[in-house]
N, C-alpha and C positions, 0 to 999 in steps of 0.2 A: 244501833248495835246493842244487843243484850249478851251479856256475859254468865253463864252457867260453870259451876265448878263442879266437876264428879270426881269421886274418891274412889277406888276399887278398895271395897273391905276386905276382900278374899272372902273363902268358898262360892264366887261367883255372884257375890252382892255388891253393887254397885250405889251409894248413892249422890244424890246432885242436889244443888242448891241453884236457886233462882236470881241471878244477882239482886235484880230489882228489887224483891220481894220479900228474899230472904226463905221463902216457901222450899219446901226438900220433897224428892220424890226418891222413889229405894226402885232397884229392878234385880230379877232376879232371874238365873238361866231356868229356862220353863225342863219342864220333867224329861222330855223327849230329846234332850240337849243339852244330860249330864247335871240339870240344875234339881230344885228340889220346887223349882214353880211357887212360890213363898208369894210372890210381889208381879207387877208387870215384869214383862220381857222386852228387851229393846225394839224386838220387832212389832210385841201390842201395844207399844206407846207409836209406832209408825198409825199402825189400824186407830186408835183412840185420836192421834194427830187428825187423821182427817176427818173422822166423826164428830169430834169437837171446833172442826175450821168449819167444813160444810153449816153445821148449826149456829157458829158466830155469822159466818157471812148474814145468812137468812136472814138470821134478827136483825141485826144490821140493814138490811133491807125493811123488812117488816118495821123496824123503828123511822123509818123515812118514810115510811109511807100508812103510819099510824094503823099498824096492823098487832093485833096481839096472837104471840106465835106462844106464850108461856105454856107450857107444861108436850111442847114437842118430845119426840123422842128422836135416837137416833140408836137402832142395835147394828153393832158391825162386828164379820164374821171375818177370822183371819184364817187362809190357808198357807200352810208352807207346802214349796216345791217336793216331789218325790225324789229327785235328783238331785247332783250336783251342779254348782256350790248348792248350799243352802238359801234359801231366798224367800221372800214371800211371792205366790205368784197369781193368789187372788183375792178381792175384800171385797163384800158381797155387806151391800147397806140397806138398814131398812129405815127409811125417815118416815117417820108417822106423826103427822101433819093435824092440828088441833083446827082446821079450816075443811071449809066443806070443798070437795072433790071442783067443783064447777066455781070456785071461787075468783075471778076476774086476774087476780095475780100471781097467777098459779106460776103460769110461764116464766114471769120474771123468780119467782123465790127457785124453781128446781136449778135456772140457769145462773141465777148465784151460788147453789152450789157445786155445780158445774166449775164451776168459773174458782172457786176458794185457793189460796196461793197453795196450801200442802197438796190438791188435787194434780194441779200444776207441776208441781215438783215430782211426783211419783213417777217411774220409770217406766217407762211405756210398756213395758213385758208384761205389767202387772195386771192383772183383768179386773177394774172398777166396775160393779154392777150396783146398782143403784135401784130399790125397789121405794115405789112412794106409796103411802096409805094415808090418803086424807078422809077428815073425819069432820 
């Protein structure tokens, strides 16, 4: 169990502390949603959540199996709904991959992130597209 505390500063800044850590993050409502877009939105820390799990898992992989993935990338593109409620309703990934295209372990690193616990958890409405560029 890890414990996070968030404070509402008002004018729509929020920030949170890390229990473990002690590390703080600030969010801020983005421009299109009343906010002034200062800092993350709660919804780009969803899109950064699983850019940042997808890329743990890998390594995590890659480290079992003595593979070196350092200087990956991961860009993730967040859409919100036109509709009501408000929602995210697609995150369009781009992992670009420091291994060559035809690399033996290819299969198993996409299907780890496939497989990342926050991939898991997003609401099926959400359209996950996943574009790989191995190099």
């Amino acid at each position: 169990m890890v414990e996070i505390k968030l404070t509402y500063e008002g004018e729509l800044h929020c920030s949170a502390v890390h229990g473990p850590s002690g590390n703080t993050l600030v969010t801020d409502a983005p421009l299109d949603n009343n906010g002034r877009g200062q800092a993350f939105s709660p919804t780009d820390l969803v899109a950064t959540a699983l850019a940042s799990c997808m890329a743990t898992v890998i390594g995590i992989i890659a480290r079992r199996k003595n593979l070196s993935v350092e200087g990956m990338e991961v860009a993730v593109r967040k859409f919100m709904s036109a509709d009501q409620p408000r929602r995210i309703s697609r995150l369009e990934l781009d992992l670009t991959m420091p291994l060559a295209a035809d690399h033996p372990d290819r299969p198993l690193l996409e299907s780890a992130a496939r497989g990342c616990p926050v991939h898991h958890s997003i609401h099926p409405d959400i359209v996950v597209v996943m574009n790989w560029i191995w190099r």
